[in-house]
N, C-alpha and C positions, 0 to 999 in steps of 0.2 A: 307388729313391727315389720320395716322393709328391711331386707335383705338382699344383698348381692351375692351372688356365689360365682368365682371366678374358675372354670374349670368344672362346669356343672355338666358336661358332657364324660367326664372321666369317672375312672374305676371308683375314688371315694369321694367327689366332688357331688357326682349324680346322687346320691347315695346322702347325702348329708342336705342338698336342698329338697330332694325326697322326703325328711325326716321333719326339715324344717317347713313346708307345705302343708304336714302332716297335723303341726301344732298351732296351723292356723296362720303363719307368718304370710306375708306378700313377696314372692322371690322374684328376681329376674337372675337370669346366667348371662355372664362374657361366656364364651366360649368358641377357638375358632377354629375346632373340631380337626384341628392338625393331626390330633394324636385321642382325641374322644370320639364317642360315638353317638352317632344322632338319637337313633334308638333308644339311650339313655335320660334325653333332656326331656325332662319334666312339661307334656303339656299345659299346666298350671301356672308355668310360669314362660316372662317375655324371655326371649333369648334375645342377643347382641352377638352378632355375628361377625365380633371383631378382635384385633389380635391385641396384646399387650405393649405392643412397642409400637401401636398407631398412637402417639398422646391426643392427639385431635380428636379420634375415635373414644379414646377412654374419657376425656372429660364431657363429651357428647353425652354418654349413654349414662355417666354417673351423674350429671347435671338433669338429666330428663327423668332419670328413676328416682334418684334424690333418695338413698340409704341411709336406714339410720343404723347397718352396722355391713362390712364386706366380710366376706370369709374367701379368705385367698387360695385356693387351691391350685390354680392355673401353674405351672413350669414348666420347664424342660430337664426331665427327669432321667436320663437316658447317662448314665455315670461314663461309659464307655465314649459317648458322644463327645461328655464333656472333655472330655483325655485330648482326643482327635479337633476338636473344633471348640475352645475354649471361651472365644470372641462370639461366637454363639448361645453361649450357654448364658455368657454375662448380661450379654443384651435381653433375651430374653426372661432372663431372672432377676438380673438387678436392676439394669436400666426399665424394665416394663412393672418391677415392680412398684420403682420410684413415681413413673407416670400413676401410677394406681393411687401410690399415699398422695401427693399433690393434690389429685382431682381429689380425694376425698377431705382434704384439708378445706379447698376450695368451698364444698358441700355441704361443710358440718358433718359430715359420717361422726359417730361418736367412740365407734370401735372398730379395727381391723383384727380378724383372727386371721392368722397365717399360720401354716403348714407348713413347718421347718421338720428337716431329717437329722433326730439325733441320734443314729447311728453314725450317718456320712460326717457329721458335726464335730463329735467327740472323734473320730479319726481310730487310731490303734490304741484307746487305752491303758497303762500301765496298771498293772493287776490291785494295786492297792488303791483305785479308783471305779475298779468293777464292784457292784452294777453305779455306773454312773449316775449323782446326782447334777442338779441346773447349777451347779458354781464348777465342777468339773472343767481341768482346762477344755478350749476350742482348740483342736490341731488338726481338721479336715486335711484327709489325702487326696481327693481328686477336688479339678475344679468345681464338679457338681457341689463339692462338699464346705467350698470357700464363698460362692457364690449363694446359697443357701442361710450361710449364716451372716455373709455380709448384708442380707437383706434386713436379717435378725435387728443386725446391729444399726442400721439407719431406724427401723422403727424405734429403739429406744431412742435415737439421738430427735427424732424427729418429737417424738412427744416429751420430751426433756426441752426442746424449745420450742413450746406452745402447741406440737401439734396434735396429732388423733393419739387418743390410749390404743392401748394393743395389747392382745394375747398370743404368746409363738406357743405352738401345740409342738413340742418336739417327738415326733414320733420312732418309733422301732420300725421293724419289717412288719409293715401292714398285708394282711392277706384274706380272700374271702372272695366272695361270689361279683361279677362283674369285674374283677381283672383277667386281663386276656391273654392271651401267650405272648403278644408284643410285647410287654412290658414285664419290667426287669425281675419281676417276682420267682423266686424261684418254689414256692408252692403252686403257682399258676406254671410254672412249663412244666414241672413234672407231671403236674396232673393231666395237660394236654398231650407231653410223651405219651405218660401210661395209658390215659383212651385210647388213641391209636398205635399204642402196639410200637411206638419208635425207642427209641434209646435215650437215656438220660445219663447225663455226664458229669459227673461231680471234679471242681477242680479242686487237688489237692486230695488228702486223706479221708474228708468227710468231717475232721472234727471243730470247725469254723464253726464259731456258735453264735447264734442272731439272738435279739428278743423279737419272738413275732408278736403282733396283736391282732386281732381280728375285728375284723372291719366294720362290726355291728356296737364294739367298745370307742372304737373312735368316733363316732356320729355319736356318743355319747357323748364324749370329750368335748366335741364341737355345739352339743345344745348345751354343756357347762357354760359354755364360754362365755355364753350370750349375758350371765350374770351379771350385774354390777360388779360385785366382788371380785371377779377375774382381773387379773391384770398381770402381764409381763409372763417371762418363759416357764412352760410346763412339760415337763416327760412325758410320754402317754407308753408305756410301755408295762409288762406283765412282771418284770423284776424275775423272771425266768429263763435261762438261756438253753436252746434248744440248737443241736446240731443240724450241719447239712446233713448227714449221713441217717439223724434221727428222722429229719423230714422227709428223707427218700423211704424210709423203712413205715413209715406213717403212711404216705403217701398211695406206698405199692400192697400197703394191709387193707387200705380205702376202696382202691382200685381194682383189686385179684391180680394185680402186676405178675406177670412170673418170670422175668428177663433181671437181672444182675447190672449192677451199675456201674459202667465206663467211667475208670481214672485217668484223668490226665493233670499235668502238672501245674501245680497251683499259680494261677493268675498275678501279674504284678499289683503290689500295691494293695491287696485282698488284706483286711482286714480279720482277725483274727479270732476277736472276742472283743462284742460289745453287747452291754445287757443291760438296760434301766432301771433307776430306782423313782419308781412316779408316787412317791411317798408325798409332795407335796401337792400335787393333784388328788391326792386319795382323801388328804386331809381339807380338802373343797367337797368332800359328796363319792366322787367318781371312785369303780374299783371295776377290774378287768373280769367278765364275767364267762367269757367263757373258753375253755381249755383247749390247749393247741388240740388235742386229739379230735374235740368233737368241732373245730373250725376246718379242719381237714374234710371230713365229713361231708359238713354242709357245703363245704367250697368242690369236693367229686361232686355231690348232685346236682347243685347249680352246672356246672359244667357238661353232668352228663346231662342236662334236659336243656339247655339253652344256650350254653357258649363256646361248647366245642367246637360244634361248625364253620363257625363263624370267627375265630379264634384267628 
């Protein structure tokens, strides 16, 4: 099968056409390495070294690779960005992702998997909808979080009138080996504090509770997808909510941390508690395999032999 992977230079992008390579697939990557790293893209596969809001670019490279399925990873993922520069975020999410479904309409692509955020999606939850299932209102609070799912929302309208099927992977707080301190993970900056001995700053009390996944269950998620049976939005989340406070205490047990964690006052607009119910991806195959404690783990080692540095 050919495959595109859009953002195959980034933390789970690289990492899922890695996997897809793995199983024998034909990949090429968009990627234009704004916010990825080189080091990451697969020499197995062509890269395309261009941006999502060239349309002339993207129907170039999807017209010459000719996909018979994309996995979108590519965005601008930067939630704080989106606050401060909104007209950016849109362009690059929604208008680039529209040039993407187009040219693949264009193509014949027969399926787009895209990489929706259903923390940022589902917004502040009311407690008698935690752990959020896929009919769960949408009330995103930042732009990152309206923009993401408005993307959601054109693919259904787009394959409702005649065009590509689709799978949204709505995911938790992903975390795991290959995300780097730039980005917004807060399991990757603690761990890069506590290597170097710097400070880590919890906003608020500590008791904000994420669902994280581990980034070896979502490349799972992503070779589901590829199924005929897949179709339309899926949780990918662990259905367990885990504290910031828990992940600092995880984090600094991993580490040998011995420094106390800086409070300061909680962030606007911070979400409070959001936790997934990915019961309907479970009943596809897929189950979350491995437990925050020991994704902690492997995500210090990775870090301590390969991405510290470099971070």
């Amino acid at each position: 099968m050919k495959i595109l992977v859009t953002g195959g230079a980034g933390f789970i992008g690289s990492q899922v056409a890695d996997a897809f390579l793995e199983q024998g697939h034909n990949v090429a990557i968009i990627d234009n390495l704004s916010t990825g790293v080189k080091e990451y893209l697969n020499p197995q596969a062509k890269h395309y070294h261009v941006d999502l809001t060239d349309q002339s670019a993207i129907n170039q490279a999807i017209s010459e690779f000719k996909p018979d399925i994309i996995d979108h990873h590519a965005a601008q993922i930067d939630v704080r960005k989106s606050v401060a520069d909104p007209l950016f975020d849109a362009n690059t999410n929604i208008i680039g992702s529209l040039n993407l479904m187009l040219a693949a309409e264009k193509n014949g692509v027969k399926k787009i998997i895209y990489s929706n955020s259903g923390g940022a999606g589902y917004g502040d939850p009311k407690p008698e909808n935690v752990p959020c299932k896929e009919d769960a209102p949408i009330v995103p609070l930042s732009p990152y979080g309206v923009s993401k799912m408005t993307v959601e929302r054109y693919l259904y309208s787009r394959k409702n009138t005649g065009g590509t099927d689709y799978v949204a992977l709505r995911y938790g707080n992903i975390y795991g080996p290959r995300q780097t301190f730039g980005e917004a993970g807060v399991c990757a900056i603690f761990t890069h504090q506590m290597l170097n001995n710097g400070d880590c700053t919890i906003f608020g009390d500590g008791s904000q509770e994420r669902d994280y996944v581990f980034v070896k269950d979502v490349i799972a998620a992503n070779i589901l997808a590829l199924e005929d049976k897949m179709s339309g939005p899926f949780n990918v989340g662990t259905g367990v909510g885990v504290t910031t406070q828990q992940v600092f205490d995880a984090t600094k047990k991993a580490t040998g941390y011995t420094k106390e964690a800086i409070y300061e006052d909680e962030r606007v607009g911070e979400i409070q508690r959001i936790i997934l119910d990915s019961s309907k991806l479970q009943g596809m195959g897929w189950q979350p395999s491995v437990t925050f404690e020991e994704g902690i783990l492997q995500t210090v080692e990775w870090m301590r032999q390969k991405g510290n540095e470099s971070s």
